[in-house]
N, C-alpha and C positions, 0 to 999 in steps of 0.2 A: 299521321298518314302511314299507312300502313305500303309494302313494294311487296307487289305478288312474283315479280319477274325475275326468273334466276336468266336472263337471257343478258348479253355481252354485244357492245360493238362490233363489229365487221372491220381488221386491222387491214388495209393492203398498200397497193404503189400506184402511186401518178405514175404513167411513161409518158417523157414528152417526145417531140420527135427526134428530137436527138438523142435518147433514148436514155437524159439522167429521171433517177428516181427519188422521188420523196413520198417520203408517210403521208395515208389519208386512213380514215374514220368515217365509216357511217356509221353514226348512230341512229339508237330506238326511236322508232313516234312514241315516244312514251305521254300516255294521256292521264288525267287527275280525274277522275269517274266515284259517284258515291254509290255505294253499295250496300242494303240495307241500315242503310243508317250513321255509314266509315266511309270515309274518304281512303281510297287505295290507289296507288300508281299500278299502272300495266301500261303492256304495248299495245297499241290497236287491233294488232294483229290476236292479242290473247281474249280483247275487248267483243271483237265479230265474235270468235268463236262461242264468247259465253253466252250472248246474244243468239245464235245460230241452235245452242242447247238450250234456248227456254223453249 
């Protein structure tokens, strides 16, 4: 399998109401999609687009 995605988590802070903070991560919808014939990882979001250019 082949990773088309040079794209990265999203690093930020939980604020609670007291206002301590901890690390959070969103990460990619990364999907498993076959493409002419190769299985490649992408994000969904790279997925629409290619989709959008047929």
């Amino acid at each position: 399998m082949a990773k088309l995605t040079t794209r990265k988590p999203l690093v930020g802070m939980n604020v609670s109401h007291s206002h301590r903070r901890t690390k959070t991560r969103q990460n990619l919808n990364l999907q498993t999609k076959t493409i002419n014939g190769s299985k490649v990882v992408l994000s969904n979001r790279e997925w629409k687009t290619l989709n959008k250019n047929k």
